[in-house]
Backbone as ProteinMPNN parsed JSONL, in Angstrom:
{"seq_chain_A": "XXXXXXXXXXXXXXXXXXXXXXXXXXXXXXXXXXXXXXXXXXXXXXXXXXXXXXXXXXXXXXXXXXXXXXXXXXXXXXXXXXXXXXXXXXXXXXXXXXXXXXXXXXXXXXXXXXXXXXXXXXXXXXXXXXXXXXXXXXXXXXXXXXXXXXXXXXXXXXXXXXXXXXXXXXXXXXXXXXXXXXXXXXXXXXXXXXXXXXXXXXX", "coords_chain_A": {"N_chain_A": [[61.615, 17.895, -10.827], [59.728, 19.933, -10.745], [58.598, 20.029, -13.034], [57.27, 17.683, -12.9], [55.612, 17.808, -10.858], [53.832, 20.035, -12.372], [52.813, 18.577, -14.29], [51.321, 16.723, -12.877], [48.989, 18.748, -11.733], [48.164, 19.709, -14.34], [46.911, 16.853, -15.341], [44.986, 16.488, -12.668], [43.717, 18.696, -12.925], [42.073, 18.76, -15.409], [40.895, 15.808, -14.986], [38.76, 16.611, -13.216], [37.117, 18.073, -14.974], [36.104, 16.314, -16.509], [32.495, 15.126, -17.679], [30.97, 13.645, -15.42], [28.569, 11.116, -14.677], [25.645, 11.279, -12.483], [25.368, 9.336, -9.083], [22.791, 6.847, -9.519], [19.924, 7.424, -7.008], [18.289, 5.825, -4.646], [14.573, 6.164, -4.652], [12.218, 6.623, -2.851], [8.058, 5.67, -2.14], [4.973, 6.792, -1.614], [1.134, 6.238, -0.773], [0.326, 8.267, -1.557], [-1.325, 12.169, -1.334], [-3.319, 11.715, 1.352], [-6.817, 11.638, 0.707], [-9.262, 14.438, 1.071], [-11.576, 13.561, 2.96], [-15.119, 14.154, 3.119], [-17.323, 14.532, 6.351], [-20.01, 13.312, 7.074], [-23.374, 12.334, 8.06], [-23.301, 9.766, 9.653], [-22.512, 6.614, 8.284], [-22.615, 4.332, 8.87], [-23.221, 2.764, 12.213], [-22.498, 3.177, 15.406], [-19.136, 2.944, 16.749], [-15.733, 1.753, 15.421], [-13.524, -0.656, 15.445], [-10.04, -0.6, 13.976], [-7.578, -2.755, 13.43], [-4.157, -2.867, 13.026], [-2.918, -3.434, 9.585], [-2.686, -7.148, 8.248], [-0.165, -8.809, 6.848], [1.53, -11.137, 4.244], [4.839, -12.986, 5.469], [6.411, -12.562, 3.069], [5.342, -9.813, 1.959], [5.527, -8.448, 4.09], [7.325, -5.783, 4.284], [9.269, -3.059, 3.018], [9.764, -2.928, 0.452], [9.184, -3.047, -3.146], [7.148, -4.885, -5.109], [7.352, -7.43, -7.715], [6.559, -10.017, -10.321], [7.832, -12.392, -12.478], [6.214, -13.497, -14.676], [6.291, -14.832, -17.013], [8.861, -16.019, -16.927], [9.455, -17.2, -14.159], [6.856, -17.463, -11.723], [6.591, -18.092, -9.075], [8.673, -16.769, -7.958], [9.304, -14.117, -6.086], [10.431, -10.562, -6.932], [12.483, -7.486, -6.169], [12.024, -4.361, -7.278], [15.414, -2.403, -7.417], [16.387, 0.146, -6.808], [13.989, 1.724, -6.122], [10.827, 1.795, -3.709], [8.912, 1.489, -1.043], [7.379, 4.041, 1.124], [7.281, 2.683, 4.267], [5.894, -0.416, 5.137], [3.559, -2.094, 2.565], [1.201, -2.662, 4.416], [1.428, -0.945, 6.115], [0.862, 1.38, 5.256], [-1.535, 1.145, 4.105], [-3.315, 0.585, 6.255], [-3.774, 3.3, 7.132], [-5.161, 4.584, 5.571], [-7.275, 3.179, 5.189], [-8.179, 3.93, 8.154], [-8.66, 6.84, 7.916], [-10.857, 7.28, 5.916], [-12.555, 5.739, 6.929], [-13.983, 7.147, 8.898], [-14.605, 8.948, 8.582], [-16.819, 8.04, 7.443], [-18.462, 6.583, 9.714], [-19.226, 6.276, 13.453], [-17.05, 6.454, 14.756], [-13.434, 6.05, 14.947], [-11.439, 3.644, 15.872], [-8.001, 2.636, 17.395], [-6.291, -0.569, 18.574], [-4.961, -0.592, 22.197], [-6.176, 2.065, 22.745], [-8.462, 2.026, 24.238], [-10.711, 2.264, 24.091], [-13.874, 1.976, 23.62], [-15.707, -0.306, 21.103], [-17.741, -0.75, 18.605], [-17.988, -2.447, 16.623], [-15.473, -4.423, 14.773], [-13.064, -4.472, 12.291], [-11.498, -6.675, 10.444], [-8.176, -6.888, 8.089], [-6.325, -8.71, 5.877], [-3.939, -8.668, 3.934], [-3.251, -10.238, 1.008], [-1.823, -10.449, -1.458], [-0.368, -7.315, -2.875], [0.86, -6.198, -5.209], [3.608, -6.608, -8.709], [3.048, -7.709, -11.473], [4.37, -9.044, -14.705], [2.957, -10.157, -17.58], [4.351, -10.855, -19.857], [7.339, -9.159, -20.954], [6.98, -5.847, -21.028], [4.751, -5.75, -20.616], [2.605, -5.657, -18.049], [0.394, -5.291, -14.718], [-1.275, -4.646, -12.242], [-1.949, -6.12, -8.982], [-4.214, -6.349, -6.191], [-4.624, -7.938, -3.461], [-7.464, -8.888, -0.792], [-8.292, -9.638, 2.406], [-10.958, -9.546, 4.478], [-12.882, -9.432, 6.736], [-15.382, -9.027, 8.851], [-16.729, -8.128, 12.479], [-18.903, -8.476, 15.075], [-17.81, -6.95, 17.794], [-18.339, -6.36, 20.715], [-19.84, -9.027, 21.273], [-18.055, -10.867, 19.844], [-18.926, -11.895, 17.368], [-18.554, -13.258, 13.977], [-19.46, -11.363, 11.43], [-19.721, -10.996, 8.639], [-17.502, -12.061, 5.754], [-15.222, -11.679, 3.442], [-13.073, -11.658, 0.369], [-11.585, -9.181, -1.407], [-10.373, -8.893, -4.422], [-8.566, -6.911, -6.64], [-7.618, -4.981, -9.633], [-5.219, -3.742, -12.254], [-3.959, -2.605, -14.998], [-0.817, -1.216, -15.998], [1.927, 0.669, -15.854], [5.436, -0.474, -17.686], [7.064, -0.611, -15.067], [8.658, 0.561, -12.183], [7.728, 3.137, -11.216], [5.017, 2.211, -12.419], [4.226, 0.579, -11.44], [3.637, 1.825, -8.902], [2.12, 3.659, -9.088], [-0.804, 2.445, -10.388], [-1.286, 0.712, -8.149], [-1.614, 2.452, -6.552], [-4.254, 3.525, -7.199], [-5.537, 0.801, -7.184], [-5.548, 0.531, -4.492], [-7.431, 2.478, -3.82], [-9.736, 1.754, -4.516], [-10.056, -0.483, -3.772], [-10.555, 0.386, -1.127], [-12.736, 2.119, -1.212], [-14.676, 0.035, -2.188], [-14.819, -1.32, 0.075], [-15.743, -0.184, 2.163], [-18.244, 0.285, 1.754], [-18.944, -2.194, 1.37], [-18.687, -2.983, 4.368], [-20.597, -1.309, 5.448], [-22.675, -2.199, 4.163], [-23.164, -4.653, 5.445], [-23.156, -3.99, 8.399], [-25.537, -2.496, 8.837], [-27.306, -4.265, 8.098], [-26.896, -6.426, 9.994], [-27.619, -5.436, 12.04], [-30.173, -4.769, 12.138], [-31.024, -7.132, 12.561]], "CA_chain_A": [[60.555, 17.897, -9.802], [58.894, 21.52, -11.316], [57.73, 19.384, -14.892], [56.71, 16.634, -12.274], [54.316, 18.898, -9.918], [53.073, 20.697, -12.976], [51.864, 17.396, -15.357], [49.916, 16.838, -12.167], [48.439, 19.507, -11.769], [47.526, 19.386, -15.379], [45.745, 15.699, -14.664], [43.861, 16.87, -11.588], [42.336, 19.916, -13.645], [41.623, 17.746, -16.671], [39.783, 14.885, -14.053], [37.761, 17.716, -13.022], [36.476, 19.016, -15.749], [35.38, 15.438, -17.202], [31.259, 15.436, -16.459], [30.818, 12.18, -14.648], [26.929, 10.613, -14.642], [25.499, 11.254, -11.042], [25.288, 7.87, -9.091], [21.261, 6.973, -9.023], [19.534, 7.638, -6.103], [16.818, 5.691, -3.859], [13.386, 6.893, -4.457], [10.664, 6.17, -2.072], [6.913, 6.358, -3.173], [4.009, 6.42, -0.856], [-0.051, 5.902, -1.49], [0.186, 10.08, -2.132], [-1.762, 12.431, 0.205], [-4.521, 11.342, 2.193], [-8.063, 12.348, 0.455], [-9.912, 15.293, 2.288], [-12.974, 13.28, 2.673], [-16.182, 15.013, 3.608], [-17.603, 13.718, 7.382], [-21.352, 13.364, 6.633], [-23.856, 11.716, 9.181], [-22.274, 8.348, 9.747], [-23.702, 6.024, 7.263], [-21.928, 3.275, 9.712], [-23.692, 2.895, 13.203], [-21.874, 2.694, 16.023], [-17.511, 2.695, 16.549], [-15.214, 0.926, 14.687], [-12.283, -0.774, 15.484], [-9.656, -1.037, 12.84], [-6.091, -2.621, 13.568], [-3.163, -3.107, 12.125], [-3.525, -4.437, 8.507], [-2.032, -7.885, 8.081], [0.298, -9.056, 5.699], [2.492, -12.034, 4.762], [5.894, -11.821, 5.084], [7.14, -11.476, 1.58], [5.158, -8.424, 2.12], [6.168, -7.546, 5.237], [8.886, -5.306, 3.871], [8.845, -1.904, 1.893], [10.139, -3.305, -1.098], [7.665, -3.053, -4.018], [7.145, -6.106, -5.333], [7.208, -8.046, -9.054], [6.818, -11.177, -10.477], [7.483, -12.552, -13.933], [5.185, -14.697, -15.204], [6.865, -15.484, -18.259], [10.151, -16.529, -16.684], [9.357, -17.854, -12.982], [6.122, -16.323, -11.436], [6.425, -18.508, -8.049], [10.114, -16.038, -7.091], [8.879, -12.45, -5.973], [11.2, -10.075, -7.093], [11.455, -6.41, -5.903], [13.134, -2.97, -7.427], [16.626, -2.421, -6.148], [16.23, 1.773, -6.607], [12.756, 2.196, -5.5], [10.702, 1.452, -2.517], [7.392, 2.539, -0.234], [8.019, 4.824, 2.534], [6.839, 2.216, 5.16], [5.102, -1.466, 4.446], [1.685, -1.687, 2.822], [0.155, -3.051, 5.243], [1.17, 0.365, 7.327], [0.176, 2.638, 4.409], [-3.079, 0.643, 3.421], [-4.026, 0.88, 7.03], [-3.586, 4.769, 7.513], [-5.669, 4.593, 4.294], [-8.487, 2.507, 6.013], [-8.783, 4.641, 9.034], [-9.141, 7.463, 7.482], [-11.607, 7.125, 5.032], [-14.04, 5.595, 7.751], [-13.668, 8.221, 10.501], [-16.029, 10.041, 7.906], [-18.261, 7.432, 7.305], [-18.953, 6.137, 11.168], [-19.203, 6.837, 14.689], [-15.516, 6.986, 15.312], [-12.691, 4.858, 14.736], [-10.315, 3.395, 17.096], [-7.135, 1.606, 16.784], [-5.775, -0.759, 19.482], [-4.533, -0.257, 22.932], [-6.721, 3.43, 22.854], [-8.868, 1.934, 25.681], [-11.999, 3.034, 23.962], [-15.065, 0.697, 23.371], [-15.638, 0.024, 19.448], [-19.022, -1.653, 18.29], [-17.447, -3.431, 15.328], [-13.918, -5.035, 14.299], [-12.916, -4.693, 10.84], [-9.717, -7.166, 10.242], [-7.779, -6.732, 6.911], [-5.907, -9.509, 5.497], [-3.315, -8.077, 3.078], [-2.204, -11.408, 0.709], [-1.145, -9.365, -2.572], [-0.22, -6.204, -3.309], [2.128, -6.528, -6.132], [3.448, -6.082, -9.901], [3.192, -8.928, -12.214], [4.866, -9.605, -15.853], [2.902, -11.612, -18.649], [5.491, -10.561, -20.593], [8.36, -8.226, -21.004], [6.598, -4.776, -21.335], [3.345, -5.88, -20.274], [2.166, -5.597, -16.222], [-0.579, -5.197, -14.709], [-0.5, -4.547, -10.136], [-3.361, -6.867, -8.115], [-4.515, -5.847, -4.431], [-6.097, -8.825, -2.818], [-7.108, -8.605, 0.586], [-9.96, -10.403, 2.767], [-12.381, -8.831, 5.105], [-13.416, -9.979, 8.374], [-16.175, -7.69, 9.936], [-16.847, -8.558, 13.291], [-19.454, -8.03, 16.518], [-16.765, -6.968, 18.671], [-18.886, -7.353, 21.927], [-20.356, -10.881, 21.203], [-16.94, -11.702, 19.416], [-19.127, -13.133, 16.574], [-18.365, -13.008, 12.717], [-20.566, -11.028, 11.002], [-19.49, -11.232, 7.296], [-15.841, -12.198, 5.634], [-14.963, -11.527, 1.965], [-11.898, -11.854, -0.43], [-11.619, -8.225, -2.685], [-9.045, -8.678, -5.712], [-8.84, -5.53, -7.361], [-6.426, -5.458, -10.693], [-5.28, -2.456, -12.985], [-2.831, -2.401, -16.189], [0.183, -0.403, -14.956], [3.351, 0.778, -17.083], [6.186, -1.715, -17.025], [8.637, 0.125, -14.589], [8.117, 1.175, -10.623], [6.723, 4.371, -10.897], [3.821, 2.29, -13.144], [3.558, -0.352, -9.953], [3.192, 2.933, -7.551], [0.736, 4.463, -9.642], [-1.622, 1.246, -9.956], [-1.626, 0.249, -6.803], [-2.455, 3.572, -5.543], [-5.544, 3.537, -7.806], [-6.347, -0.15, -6.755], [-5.755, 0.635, -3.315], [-8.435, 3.26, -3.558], [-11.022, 1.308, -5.635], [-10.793, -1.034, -2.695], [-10.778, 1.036, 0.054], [-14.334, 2.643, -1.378], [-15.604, -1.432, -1.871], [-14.945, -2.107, 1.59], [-16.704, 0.99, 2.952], [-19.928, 0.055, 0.801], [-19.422, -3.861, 2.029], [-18.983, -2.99, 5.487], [-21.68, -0.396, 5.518], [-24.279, -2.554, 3.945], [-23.476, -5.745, 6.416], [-23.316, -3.626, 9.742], [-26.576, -2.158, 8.734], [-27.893, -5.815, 8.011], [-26.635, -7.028, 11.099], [-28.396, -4.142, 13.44], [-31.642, -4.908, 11.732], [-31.2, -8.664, 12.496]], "C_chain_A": [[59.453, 18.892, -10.179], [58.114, 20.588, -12.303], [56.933, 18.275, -14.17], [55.262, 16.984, -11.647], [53.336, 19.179, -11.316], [52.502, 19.681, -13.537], [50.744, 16.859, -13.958], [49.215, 17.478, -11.722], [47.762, 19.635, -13.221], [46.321, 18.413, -15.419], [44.779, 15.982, -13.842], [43.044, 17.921, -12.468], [41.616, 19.267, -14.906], [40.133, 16.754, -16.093], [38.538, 15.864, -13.938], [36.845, 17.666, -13.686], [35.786, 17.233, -16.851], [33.487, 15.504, -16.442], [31.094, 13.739, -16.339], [28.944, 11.682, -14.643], [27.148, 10.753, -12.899], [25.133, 9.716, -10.527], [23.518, 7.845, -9.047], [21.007, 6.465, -7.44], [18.446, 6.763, -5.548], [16.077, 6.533, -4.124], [12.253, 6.077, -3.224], [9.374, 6.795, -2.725], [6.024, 5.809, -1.577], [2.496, 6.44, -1.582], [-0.09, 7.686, -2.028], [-0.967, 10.551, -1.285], [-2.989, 11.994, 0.113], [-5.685, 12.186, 1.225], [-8.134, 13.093, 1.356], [-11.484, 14.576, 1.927], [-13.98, 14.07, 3.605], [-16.97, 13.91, 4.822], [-19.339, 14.379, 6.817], [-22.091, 12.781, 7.712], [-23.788, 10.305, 8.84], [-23.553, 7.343, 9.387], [-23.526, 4.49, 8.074], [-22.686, 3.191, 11.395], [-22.663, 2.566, 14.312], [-19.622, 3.224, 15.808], [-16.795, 1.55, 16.225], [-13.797, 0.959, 15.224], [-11.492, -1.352, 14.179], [-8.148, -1.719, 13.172], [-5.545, -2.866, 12.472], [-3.618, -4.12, 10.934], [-2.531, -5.77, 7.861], [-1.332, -8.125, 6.813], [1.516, -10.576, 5.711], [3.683, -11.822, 4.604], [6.96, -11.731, 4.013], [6.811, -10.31, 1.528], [5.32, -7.784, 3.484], [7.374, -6.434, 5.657], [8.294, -3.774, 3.504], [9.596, -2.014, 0.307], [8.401, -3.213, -2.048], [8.387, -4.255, -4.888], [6.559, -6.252, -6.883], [7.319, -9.452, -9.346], [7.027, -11.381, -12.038], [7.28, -13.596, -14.081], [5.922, -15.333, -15.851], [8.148, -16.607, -18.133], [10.14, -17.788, -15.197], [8.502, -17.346, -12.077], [5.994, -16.617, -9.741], [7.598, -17.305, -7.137], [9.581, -14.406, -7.152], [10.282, -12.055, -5.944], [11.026, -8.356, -6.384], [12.591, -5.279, -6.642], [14.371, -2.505, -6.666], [16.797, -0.838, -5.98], [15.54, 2.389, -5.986], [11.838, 1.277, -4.425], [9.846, 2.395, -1.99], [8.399, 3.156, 0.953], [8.177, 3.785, 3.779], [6.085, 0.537, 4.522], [3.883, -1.227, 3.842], [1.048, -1.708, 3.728], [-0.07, -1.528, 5.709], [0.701, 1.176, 6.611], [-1.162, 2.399, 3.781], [-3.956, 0.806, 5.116], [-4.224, 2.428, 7.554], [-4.957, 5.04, 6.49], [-7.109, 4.409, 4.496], [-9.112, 3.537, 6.918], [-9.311, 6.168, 8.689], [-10.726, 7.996, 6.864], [-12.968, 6.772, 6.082], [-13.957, 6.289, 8.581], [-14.703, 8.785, 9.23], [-16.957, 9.329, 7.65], [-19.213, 6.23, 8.622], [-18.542, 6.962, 12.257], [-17.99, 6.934, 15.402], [-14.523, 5.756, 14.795], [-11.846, 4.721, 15.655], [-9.422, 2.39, 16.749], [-6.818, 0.84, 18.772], [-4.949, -0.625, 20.307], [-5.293, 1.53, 23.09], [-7.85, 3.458, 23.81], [-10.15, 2.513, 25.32], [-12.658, 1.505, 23.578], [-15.661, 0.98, 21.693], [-17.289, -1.004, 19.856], [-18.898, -2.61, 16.997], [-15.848, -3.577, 15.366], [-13.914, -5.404, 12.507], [-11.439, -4.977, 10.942], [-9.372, -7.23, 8.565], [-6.671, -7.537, 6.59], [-4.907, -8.876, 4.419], [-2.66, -9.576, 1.952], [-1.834, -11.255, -0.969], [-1.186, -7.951, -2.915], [1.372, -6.124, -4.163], [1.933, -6.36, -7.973], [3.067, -7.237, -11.095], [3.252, -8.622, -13.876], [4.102, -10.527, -16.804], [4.093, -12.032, -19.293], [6.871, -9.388, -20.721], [7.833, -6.77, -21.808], [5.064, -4.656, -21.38], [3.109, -6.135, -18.736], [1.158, -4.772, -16.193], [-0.665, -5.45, -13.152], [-2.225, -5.277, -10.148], [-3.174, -6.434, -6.611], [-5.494, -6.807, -4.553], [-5.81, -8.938, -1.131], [-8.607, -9.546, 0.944], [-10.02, -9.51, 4.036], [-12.938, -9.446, 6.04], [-14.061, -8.398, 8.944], [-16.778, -8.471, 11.099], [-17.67, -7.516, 14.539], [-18.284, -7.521, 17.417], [-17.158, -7.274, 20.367], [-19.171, -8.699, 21.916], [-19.244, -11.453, 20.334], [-18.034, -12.459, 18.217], [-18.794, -12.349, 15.266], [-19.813, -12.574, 12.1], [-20.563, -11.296, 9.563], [-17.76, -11.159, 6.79], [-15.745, -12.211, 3.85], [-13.636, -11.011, 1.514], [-12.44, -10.635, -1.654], [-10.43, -9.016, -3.32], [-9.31, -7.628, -6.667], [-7.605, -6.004, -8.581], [-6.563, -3.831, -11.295], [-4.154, -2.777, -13.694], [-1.633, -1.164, -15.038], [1.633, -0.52, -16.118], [4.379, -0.062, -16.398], [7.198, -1.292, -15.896], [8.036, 0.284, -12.849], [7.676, 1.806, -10.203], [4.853, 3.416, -11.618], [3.23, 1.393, -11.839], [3.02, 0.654, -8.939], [1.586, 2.811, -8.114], [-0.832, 3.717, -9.7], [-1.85, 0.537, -9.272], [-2.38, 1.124, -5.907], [-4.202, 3.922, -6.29], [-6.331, 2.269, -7.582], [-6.559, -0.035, -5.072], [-7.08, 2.253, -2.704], [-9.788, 3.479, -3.821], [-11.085, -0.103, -4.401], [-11.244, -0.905, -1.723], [-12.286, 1.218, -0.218], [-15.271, 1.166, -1.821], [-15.764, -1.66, -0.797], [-15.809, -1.339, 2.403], [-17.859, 0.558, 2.424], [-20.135, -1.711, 1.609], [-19.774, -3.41, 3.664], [-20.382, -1.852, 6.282], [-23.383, -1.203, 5.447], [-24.348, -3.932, 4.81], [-23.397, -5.222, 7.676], [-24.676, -3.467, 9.52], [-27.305, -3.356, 9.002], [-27.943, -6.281, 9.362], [-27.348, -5.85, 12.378], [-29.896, -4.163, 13.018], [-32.082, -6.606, 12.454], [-31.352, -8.153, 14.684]], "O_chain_A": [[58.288, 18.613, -9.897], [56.89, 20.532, -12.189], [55.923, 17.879, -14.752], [54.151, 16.527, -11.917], [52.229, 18.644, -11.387], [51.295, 19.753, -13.307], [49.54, 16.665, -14.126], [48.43, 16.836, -11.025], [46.535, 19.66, -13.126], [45.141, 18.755, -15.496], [43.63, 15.752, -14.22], [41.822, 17.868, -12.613], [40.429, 19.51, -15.124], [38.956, 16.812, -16.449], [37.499, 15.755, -14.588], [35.745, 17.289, -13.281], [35.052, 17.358, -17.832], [33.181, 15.776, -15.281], [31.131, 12.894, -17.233], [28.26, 12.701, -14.55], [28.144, 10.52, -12.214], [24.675, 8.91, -11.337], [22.96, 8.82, -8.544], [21.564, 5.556, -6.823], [17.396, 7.027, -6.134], [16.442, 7.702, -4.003], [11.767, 4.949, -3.149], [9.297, 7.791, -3.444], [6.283, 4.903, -0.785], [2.463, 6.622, -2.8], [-0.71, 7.997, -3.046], [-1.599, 9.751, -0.596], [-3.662, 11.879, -0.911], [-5.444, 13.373, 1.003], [-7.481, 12.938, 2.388], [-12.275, 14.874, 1.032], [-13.645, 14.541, 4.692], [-17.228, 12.746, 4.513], [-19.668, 15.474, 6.361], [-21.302, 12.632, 8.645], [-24.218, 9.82, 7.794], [-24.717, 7.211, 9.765], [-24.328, 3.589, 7.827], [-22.368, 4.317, 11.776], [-21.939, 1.599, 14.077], [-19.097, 3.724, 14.813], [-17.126, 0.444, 16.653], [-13.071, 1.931, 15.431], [-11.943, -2.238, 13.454], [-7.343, -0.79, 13.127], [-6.008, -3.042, 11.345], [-4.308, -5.135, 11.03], [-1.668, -5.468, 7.036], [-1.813, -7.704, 5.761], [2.139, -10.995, 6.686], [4.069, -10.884, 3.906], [8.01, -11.089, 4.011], [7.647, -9.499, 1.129], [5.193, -6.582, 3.717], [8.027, -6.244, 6.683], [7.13, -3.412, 3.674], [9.806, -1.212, -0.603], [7.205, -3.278, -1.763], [9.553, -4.489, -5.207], [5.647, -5.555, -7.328], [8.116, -10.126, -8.694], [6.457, -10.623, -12.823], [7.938, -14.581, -13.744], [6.321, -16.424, -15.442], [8.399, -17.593, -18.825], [10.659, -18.904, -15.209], [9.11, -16.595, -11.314], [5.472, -15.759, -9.029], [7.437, -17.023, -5.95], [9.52, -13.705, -8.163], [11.179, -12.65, -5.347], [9.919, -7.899, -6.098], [13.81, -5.401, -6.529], [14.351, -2.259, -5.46], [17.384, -0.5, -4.951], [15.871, 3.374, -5.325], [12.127, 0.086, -4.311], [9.821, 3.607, -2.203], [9.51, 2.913, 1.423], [9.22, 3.953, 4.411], [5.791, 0.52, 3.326], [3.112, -0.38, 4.293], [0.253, -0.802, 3.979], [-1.148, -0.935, 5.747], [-0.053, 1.956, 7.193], [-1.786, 3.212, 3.099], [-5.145, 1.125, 5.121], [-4.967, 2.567, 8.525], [-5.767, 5.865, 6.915], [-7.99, 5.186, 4.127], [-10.227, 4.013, 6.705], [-10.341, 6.59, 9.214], [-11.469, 8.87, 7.31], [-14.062, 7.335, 6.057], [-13.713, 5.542, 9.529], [-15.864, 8.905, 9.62], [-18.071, 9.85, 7.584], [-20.152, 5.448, 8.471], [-17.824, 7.961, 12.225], [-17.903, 7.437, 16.522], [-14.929, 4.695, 14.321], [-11.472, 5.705, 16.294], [-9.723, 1.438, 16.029], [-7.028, 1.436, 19.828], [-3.837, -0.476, 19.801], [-4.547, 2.228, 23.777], [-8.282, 4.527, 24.241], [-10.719, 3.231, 26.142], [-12.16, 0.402, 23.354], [-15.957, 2.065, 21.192], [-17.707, -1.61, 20.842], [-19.764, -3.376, 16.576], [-15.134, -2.804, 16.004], [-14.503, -6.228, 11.806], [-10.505, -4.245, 11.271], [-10.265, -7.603, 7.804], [-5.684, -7.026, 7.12], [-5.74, -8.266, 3.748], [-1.505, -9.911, 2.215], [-1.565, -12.303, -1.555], [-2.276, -7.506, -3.273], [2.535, -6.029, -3.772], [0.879, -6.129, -8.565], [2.064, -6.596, -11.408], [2.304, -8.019, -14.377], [4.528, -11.678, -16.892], [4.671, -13.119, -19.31], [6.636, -8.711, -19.72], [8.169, -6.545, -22.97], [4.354, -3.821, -21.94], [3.687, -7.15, -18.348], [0.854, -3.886, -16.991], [-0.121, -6.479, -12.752], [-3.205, -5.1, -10.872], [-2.103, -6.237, -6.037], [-6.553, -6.852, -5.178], [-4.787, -9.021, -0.451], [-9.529, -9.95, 0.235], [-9.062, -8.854, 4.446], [-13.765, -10.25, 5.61], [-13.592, -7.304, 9.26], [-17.366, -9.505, 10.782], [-17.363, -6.375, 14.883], [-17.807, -8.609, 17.739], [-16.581, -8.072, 21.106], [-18.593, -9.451, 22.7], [-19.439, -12.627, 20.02], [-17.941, -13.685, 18.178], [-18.728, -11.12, 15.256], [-20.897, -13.148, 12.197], [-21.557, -11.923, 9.197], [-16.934, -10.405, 7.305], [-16.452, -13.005, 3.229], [-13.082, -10.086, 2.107], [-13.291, -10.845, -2.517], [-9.653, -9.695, -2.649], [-10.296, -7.611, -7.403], [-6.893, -7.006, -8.522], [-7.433, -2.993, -11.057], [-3.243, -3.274, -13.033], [-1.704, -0.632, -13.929], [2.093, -1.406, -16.837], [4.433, -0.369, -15.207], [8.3, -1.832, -15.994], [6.861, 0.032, -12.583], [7.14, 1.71, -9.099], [3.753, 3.896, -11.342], [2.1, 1.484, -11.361], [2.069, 0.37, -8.211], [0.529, 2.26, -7.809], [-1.835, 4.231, -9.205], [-2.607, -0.4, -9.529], [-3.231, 0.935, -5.038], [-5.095, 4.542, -5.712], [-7.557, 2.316, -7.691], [-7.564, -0.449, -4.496], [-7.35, 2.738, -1.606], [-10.605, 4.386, -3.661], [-12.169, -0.658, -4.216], [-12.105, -1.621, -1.211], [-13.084, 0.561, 0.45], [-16.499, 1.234, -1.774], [-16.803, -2.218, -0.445], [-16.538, -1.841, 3.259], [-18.657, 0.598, 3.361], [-21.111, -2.205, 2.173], [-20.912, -3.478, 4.127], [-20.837, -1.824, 7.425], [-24.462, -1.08, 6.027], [-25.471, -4.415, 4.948], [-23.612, -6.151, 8.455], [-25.296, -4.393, 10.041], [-27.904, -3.486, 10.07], [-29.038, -6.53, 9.867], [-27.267, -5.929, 13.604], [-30.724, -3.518, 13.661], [-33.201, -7.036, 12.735], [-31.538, -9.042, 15.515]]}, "name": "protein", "num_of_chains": 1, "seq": "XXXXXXXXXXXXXXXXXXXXXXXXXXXXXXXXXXXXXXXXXXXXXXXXXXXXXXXXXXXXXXXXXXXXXXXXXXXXXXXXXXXXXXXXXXXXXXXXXXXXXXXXXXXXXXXXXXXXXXXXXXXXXXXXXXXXXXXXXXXXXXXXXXXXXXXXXXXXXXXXXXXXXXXXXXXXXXXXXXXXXXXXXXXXXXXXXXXXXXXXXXX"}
């Protein structure tokens, strides 16, 4: 029973002392912090309403999203390690409001019971990684653009961005190029919606 105890005790200290690989971990990635943009005299006339930014729902998730071209480009695929904090939509619209609170007369989201002078709706219908090939990708952000009278309910101007950027083949390279297309559209949409409110207050 003594030679019995002790060979396990031997085993257990042995197990021990093997080094084991740690299991991998979930990462989450978000757009990274908020710019400090500078509030200037509002190049935007008027308050802006911004809501929630739509999306469909393959993207209605926080999966980050891939496709491969090469193999089957119709089946979205997504990283089984990594992953946004929250959906795009919710981190492209935090993104939105921001950014114009410095370049208009206020922003407002819905249910805040305030009176806006415009409606800017955001269409979300890619934000994703895509595959030509096996060590080649390249992330697209396409979104459309509805700016809107919000008193007279009428359409003022509607436009389809597609932004694109090369991007390393892996999940950190999808973060990273998305967060650089998602900030090369953000500053298009401020310039579109800037130069058709203006338009439209002259008219």
């Amino acid at each position: 029973m003594l030679r019995f105890f002790v060979l396990c005790l031997i085993a257990a200290t042995a197990g021990c002392s093997i080094n084991r690989p740690d299991a991998a971990q979930p990462v989450s990635y978000d757009l990274g912090p908020q710019p400090a943009y500078t509030r200037t005299n509002p190049a935007l006339p008027g308050a802006l309403l911004i809501p929630q930014v739509g999306a469909p729902p393959w993207l209605d998730e926080d999966q980050i999203i891939y496709r491969l071209l090469y193999e089957d480009g119709a089946r979205p695929q997504s990283y089984s390690m990594s992953r946004w904090t929250a959906e795009p939509a919710a981190l492209l619209t935090g993104r939105l409001r921001a950014r114009f609170a410095a370049v208009s007369g206020g922003v407002v989201a819905p249910g805040y019971g305030a009176r806006a002078d415009y409606t800017l709706r955001v269409e979300l219908e890619d934000f994703s990684q895509s595959f030509a090939q096996p060590g080649e990708s390249r992330v697209t952000l396409r979104a459309r653009a509805s700016l809107l009278a919000t008193r007279e309910r009428k359409l003022i101007a509607q436009q389809v961005f597609d932004v694109q950027r090369r991007a390393a083949p892996n999940a950190s390279g999808a973060v990273k190029g998305l967060t650089e297309a998602t900030d090369a559209f953000v500053e298009a949409l401020v310039a579109w919606t800037v130069q058709n409110a203006g338009r439209e207050k002259v008219q």
